[in-house]
N, C-alpha and C positions, 0 to 999 in steps of 0.2 A: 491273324488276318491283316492282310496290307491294307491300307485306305487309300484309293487311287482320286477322291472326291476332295475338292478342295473345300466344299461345304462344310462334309464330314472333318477335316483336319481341324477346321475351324470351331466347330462343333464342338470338337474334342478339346482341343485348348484353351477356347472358353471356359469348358462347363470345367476345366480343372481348375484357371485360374479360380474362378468363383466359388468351389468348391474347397481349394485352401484357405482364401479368404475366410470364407464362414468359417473353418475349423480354426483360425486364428483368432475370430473373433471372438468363440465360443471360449479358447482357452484364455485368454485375457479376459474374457466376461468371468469367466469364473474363479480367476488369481484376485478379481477385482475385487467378485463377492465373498471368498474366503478371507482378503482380507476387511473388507467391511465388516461381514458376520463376526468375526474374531475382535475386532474393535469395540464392537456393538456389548457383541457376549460381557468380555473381560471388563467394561463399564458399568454391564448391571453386575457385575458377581461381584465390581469393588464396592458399587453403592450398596447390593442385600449385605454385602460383610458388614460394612461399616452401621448399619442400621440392626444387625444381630449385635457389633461388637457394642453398640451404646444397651441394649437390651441388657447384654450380660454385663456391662459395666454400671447398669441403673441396681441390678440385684447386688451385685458387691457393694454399692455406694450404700443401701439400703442398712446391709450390715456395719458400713462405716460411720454413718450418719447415728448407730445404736451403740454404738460404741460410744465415739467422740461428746455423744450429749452425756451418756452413764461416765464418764473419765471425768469430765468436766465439772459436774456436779460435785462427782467426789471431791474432787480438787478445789473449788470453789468454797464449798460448806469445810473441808480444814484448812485454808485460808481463814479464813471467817470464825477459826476457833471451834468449830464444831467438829469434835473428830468421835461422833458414837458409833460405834462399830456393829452393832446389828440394826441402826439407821441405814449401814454402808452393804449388810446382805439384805437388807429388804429390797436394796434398789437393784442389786444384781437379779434377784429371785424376778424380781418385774421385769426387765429387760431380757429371761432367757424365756418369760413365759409367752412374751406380748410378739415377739420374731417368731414367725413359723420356721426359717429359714436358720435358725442361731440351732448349735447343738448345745453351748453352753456362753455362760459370763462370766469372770471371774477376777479377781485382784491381787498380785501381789505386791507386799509393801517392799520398802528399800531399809536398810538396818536400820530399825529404829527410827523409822522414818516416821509414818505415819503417826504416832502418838509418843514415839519414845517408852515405848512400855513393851519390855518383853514378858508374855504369862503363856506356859506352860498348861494345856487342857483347857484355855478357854475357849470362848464359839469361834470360829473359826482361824482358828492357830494351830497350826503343823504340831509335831512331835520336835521342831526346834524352834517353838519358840516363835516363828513367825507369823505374821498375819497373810495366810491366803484361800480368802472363803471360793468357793468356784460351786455353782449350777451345772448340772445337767440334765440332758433327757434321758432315758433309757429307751428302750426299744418300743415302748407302748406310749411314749409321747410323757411321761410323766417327769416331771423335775425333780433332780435329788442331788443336797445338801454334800459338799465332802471335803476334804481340804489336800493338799499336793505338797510333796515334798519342794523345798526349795532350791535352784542350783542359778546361781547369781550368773555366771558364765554359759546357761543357754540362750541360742540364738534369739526367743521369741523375747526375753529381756533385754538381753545386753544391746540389740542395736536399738530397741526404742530409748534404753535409758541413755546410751551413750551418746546418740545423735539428735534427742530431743524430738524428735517427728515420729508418726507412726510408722509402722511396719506388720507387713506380712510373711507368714514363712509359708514356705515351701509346704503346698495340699501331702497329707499322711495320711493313712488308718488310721479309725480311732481302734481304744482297745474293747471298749465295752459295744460297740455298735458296729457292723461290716457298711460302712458308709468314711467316702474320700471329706475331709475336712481341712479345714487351715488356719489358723490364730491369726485375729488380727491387733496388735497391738499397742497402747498409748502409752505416752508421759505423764506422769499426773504431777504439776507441778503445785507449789504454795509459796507463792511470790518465785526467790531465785532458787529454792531447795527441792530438791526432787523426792517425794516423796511416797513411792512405790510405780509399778505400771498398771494399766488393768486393761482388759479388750472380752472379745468374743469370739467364740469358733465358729467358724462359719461352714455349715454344711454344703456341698458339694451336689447334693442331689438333685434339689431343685433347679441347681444350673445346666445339670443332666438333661432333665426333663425338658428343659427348657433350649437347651442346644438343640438336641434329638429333634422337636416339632421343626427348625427350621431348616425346611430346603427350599432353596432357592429357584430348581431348577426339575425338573420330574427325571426323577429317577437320580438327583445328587445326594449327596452326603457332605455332614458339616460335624465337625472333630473340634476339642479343642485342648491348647497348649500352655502347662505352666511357662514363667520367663525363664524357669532351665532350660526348655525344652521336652518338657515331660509329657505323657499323656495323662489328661484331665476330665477329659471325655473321648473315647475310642468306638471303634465298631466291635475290640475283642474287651472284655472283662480282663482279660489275662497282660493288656499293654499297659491299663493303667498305673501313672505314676510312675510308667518305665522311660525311659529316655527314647526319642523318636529315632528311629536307624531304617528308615523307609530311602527311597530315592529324594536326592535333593536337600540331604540334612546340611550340606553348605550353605543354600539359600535358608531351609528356617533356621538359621542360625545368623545368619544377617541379616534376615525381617527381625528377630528379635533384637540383635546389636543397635541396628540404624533407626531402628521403626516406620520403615517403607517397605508396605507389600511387593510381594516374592509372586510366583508364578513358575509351578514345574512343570514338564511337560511328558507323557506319557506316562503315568500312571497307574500301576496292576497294565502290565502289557499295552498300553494304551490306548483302556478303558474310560479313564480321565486325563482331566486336564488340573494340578489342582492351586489354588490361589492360598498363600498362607497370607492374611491379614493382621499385623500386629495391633494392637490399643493399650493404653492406658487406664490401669486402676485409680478410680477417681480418689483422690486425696493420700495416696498411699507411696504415688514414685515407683512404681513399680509395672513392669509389660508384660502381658500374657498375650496369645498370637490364638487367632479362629482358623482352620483348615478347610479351605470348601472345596468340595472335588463335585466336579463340572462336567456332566459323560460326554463322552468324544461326540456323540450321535446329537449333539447340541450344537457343534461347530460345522458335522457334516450335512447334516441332515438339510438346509437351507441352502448348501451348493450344490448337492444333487439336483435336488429341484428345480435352480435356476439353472444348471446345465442342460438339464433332462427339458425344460420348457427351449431355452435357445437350440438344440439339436432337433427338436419338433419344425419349428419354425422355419430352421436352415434347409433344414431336408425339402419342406415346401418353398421354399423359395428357389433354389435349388433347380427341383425339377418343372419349376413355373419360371425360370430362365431357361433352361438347354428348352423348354416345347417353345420360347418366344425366340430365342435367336436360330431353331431349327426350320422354323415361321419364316424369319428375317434373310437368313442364308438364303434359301428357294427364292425370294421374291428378288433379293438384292446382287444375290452372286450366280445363283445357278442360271436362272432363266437369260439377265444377260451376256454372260459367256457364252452362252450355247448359241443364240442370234449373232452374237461376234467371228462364231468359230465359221457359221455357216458363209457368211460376210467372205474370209481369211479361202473357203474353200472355192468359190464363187470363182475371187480373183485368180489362185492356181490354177483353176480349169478356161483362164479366158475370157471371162464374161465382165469385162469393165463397164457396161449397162447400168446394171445393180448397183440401188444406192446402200451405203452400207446404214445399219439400223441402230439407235444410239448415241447417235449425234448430239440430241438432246438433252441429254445427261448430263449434270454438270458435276458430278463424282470420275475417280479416276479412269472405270470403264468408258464414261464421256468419250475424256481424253483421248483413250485410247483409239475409239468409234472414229473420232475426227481427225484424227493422223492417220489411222487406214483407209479413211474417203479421200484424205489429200492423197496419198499414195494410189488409190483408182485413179484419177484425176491426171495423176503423172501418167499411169502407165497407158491412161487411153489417149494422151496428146503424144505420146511416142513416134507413131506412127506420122502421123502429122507435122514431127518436129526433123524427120527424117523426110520427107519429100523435101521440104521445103532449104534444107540444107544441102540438099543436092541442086538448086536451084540456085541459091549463093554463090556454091563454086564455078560456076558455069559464066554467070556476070561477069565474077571477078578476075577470071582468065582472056575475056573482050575489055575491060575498063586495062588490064596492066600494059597493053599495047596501044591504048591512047595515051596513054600519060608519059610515056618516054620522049615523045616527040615535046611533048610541051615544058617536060624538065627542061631540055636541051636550050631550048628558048628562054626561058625563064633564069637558065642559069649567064646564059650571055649577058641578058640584059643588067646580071645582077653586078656582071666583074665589072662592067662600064660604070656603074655608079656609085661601086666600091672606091675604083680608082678615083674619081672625080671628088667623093669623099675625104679620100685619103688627100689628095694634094689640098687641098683646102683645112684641113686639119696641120698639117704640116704647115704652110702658111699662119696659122693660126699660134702655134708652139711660139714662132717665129718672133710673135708679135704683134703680126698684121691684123689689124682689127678693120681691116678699110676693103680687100680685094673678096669680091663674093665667090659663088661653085663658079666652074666652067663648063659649058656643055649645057644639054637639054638630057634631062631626066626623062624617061619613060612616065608614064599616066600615073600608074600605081607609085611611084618614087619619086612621083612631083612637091608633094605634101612632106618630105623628107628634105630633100633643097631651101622650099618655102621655110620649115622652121629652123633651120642650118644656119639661114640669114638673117631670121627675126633672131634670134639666141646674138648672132656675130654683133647685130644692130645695138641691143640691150647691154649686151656687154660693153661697148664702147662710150653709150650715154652713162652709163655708169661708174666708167673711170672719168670722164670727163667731168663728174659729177663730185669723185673721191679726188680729184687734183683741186678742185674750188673750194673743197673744205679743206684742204690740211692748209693752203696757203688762210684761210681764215683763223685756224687752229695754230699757226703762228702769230699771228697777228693778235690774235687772245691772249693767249701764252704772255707775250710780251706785259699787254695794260694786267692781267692778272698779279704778275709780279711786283709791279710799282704798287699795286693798292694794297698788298697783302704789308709788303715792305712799310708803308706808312702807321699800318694798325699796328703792329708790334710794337713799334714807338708806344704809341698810344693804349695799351694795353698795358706794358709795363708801370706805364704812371698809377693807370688805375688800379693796380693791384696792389703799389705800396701804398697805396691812401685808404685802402682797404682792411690793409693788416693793421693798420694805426687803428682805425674804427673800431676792427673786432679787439684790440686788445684794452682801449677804454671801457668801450662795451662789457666785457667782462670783470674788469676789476668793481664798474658800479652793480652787475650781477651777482656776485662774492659780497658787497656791502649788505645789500637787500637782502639775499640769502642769508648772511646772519643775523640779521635784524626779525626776518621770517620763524630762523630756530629757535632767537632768543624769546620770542613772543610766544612761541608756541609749546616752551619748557615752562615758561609763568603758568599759561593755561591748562597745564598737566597738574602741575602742582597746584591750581586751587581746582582741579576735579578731585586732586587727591583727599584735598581737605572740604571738599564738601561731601564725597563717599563717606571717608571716615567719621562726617557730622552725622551722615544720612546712620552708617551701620550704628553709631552708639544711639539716635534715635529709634532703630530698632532694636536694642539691646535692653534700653529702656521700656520700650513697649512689653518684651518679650518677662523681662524683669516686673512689670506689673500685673503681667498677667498670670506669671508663678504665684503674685502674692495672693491674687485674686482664688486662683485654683487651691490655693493651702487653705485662704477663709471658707472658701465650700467645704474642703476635705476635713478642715474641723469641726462644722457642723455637723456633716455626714454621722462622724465615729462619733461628738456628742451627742446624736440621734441610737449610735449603734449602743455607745454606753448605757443609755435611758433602756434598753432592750436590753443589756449585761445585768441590769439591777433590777428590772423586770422579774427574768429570768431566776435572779439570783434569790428575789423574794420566795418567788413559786419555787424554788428549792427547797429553800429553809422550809417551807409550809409541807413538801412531800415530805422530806427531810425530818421536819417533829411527826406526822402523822405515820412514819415508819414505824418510828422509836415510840409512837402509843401502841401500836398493834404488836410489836415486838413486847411492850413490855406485857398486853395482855398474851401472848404464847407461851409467857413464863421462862422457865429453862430453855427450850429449846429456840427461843429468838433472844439470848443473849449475844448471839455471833453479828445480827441482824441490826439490835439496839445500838453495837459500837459502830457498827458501819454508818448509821443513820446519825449518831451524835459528828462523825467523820465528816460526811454530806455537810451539816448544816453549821461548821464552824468553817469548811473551805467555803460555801456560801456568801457567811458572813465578811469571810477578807475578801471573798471575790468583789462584793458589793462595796467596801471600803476603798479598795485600789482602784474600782470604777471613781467616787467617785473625785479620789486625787486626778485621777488622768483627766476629769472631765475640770477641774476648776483648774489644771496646767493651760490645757487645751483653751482655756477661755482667754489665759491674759496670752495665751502666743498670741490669738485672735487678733487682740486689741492691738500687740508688737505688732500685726501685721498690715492694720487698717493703717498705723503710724506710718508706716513702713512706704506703705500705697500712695499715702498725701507727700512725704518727701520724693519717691521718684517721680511722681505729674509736675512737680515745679524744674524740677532738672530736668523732665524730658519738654517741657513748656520754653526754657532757657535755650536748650540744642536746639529747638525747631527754629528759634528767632536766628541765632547764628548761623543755621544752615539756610536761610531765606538772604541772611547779607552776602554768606560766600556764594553762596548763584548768582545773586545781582552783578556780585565782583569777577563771575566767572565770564557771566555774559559779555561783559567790556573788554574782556581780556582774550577772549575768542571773536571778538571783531577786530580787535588788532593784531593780533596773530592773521585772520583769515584775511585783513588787505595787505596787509607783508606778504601773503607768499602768493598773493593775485599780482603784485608789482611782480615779486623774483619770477614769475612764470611768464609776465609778459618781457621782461628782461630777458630770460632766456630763449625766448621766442626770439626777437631783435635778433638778439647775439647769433641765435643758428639762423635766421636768414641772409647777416652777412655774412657768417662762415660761408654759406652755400654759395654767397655772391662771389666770395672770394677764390674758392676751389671752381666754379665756374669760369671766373678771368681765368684760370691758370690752362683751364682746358682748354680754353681760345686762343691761348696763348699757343697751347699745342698744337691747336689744328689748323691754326696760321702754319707754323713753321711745315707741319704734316703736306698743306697747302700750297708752300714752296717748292719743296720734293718732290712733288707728282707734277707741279708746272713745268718743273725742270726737267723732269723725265716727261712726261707728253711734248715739250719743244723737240729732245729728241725722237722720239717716236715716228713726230712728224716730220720729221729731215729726213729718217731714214726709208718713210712711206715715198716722200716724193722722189726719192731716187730711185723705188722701184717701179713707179709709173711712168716714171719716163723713157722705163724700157720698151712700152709700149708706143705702135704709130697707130693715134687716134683720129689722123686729119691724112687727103689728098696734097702733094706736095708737085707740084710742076704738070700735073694731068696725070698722074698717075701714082699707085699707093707708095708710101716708104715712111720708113720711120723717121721721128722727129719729138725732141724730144719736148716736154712739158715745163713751160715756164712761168714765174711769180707774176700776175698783173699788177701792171704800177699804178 
């Protein structure tokens, strides 16, 4: 259908622009909120990982922490000489019983490490000989006794013994129970000798359990990753412990490298979204990474919405614009076109009456209104503008027949006054400044004549006026040159009595001026020497105040030493009261008794070297308070001598500062006779300059009056002629 309505086009144009708009805005509103949501989202799923991965790294810490105290102890007690070996499964037996989480405990010694004793069938020694007692659970939770072959070159030994730190190996099967585990393992040192590893297996289930509970997000899933990349926890029984070969094994494989969370995207068909988050096993050096998968309907679900809300909105706003400009159009466009057109139809049919309607408008239909009343306006004066033009013509055919007659007149009278003109102009070339028009002028060409001869008149008092000045302008000319002539003389004298002046003047300028630098090199040199009195007065100051700050610093540390012997007392006193409770333990606090007799003889020298340092510390003191009275008398000495060299410097800075008040008013003098003297010289110039232009205005004026005298300014016999202009004597 065509739209023949200019409303309607409008209408239409409108409601599309507004109608893209909204659909632009809806799609940017929701690029916007996809990415917010997406921002938002991937914030909480690094903060839930990060608060899972401290979870599952509080459970492994848990096991490290039962480790590291059972290693240490061991290590500790055979340092200390106590090496009883079913002391040493009693502690493992408590450690596998007291972790719910431990499958086992256990120790292996290093050759002959541990006691240096190899036996054959005793409690806890292999069938070679070695010492390796180890706990387990069995499937009903009960602990049970057994010992393990030994193979010095397996991982779960060789990197703790070689590198001296713990270590984890890689989650296995066990064999006696269908549960994922992993050994964690120590050094067990005595002093610099390594003597065996021990650790504990750490069960896998409970971090199961404990992975499983956390989702982050309804309807997520959370996985998690040995630092091979292995599965550790899966959604299949059948993954575990297998290597990840999902989408994106590039990225977990660089979350594990780098240890900065990864992000894959589309997921089981792009069901999720999934975040691999790497962490750190506390004390162990080693990364295992959490998988959190994030369903799509997490990301989308919040832009639907706000789409779905902005397409509402747009729709009503929309159709609550085309019903306000469909409103607007009729009130604005239709209704006055249509009184326009009637207006436009009016005038075609004749009827220039009719005021057009609209006028009042001051939009562009206004406009329009008031350029087609102007146009009525023309077309009803038409008529009017044609009678009265036929009326002109008519005049103007009676006036062209009076006016011929009166040219012809007007032109006679004009050749007569031409000529009269002309001969008096001629005349005038001539010279004659004296003979007036001839003739009588007509009325109107009287006031032409009249100022012919004021002009002829003016002109003549005006030469007569330029001939009295140029004979004056000689006559100047002349005394000009005599007086110019006398000053030159006089001028020249004055400028060599000048240069005599300026050059005594300066040679006593050059005295003063040395006399100025030599005054004011003195006064350099006792600032010098009163700075360098002032800096060794502060050197000294600075020097007393070290000595000062050492007598505090020794009392300090003879305060801290009286706290070293304090201290050193209450040692010896824990120190014997060790070594009575050991000795009442008997056997088993002999390791204890030497430790404690150890304690209380380093006690004893600690308390003796206190208190040598404390009677050194005392005569430095005294060296120092000595020290303090020598520098007050030498810094008492500089101050007196830095009070004379100021006195001395004061004297020597007022004669320096009137030397160079004399050399400055000296060369004050000096440059005003310079200036006197390059003055003569200019006068000397503009005398001679002075000459030049006398000499050239005498001629100027010779050649003025020979052209005035081309002119006749005066009556000669009764009647005009020229005559020429002469010098009054």
């Amino acid at each position: 259908m065509q739209m023949k309505s200019l409303a309607s086009k409008l209408l239409v144009f409108a409601g599309g622009t507004v109608a893209s708009i909204l659909v632009l805005a809806v799609a940017l509103s929701a690029f916007e909120t996809k990415s917010r949501v997406e921002t938002d989202i991937y914030r909480s799923a690094n903060t839930e990982a990060r608060n899972m991965a401290s979870a599952v790294g509080a459970e492994v810490g848990l096991a490290v922490a039962a480790g590291r105290s059972m290693t240490g102890m061991i290590a500790a007690a055979n340092a200390a000489g106590n090496r009883d070996r079913a002391a040493v499964i009693a502690m493992l037996k408590s450690v596998a019983i007291r972790n719910e989480n431990l499958f086992g405990a256990w120790m292996a010694e290093a050759p002959n490490g541990f006691d240096g004793v190899t036996e054959t069938g005793a409690t806890g020694t292999n069938a070679q000989g070695v010492y390796t007692p180890y706990w387990t659970k069995n499937a009903s939770g009960d602990v049970v006794f057994s010992t393990f072959t030994m193979d010095y070159s397996a991982p779960w030994y060789d990197l703790a013994a070689k590198s001296g730190k713990p270590s984890i190996t890689e989650p296995y099967k066990g064999s006696d129970v269908d549960a994922l585990m992993s050994s964690i393992a120590f050094p067990m040192m005595s002093g610099d000798r390594l003597i065996g590893v021990g650790g504990v297996d750490f069960s896998l289930d409970g971090l199961s359990r404990l992975v499983s509970t956390m989702v982050p997000f309804e309807g997520g899933r959370t996985f998690l990753l040995s630092g091979t990349g292995n599965w550790l926890v899966s959604g299949s029984a059948d993954q575990l412990i297998k290597p990840y070969d999902e989408e994106g094994k590039d990225l977990v494989d660089a979350a594990l490298a780098s240890g900065e969370p990864q992000t894959i995207k589309g997921i089981a068909d792009g069901t999720y979204e999934r975040i691999v988050y790497p962490f750190e096993l506390p004390g162990l050096g080693k990364r295992w990474a959490l998988v959190v998968d994030v369903p799509a309907t997490v990301f989308t679900a919040p832009v639907y919405a706000e789409v779905s809300k902005f397409l509402l909105i747009g729709g009503v706003l929309l159709v609550a614009v085309l019903i306000a400009m469909a409103f607007a159009a009729r009130q604005v466009v239709t209704r006055p076109l249509s009184r326009l057109l009637a207006g436009v139809e009016s005038l075609a049919e004749g009827d220039y009456d009719g005021a057009v309607s609209g006028t009042d408008k001051r939009d562009e239909l206004g406009t329009f209104a008031k350029a087609l009343e102007g146009f009525r306006h023309q077309l009803k004066s038409g008529v009017a503008a044609e009678i009265a033009a036929e009326n002109e013509r008519a005049n103007a055919e009676r006036l062209r027949g009076e006016s011929e007659s009166e040219r012809q007149r007007t032109a006679a009278e004009q050749a007569a006054v031409v000529a009269s003109l002309g001969s008096g102009l001629a005349r005038l070339a001539a010279g004659d400044l004296v003979t007036p028009l001839e003739g009588e002028f007509p009325s109107h060409y009287r006031q032409l004549k009249h100022d012919y001869e004021a002009a002829l008149d003016k002109l003549r008092q005006t030469m007569q006026a330029v001939s009295a000045s140029v004979e004056s302008i000689e006559t100047g000319t002349q005394e000009i040159g005599s007086a110019t002539e006398n000053m030159t003389h006089r001028i020249e004298g004055q400028a060599a009595s000048i240069e005599e002046s300026v050059a005594a003047l300066g040679e006593i300028t050059g005295q003063v001026g040395q006399n100025a630098d030599l005054a004011g090199g003195a006064a350099k040199s006792v600032r010098s020497a009163r700075d360098d009195a002032e800096r060794a007065d502060q050197i000294v100051q600075q020097a007393i105040d070290a000595m000062r700050k050492i007598a505090e610093s020794s009392e300090k540390i003879e305060a801290i030493i009286s706290v070293i012997n304090e201290i050193s007392f209450q040692t010896n006193l824990l120190a014997l009261n060790a070594g009575v409770e050991a000795a009442r333990a008997g056997e088993a606090g002999k390791g204890f008794a030497v430790v404690a007799q150890e304690v209380r003889e380093l006690s004893q020298r600690s308390s003796a070297a206190a208190d040598e340092i404390k009677a050194l510390i005392s005569a430095a003191s005294d060296n120092v308070e000595k020290g303090v009275e020598f520098v007050d008398n030498a810094a008492e000495a500089l101050r007196r001598i830095v009070a004379q060299v100021m006195e001395i410097d004061g004297k020597v800075e007022q004669i320096a500062s009137g030397s160079k008040s004399q050399a400055t008013g000296l060369s004050e003098i000096n440059e005003a006779v310079g200036q006197m003297d390059q003055m003569t010289q200019q006068n000397a110039a503009m005398i001679e300059e002075t000459n030049a232009a006398t000499q050239e205005l005498t001629e100027q004026a010779d050649a003025l009056k020979r052209l005035i005298a081309y002119f006749t300014i005066a009556a000669v016999a009764g009647r005009p002629g020229r005559q020429p202009l002469r010098r009054a004597a």
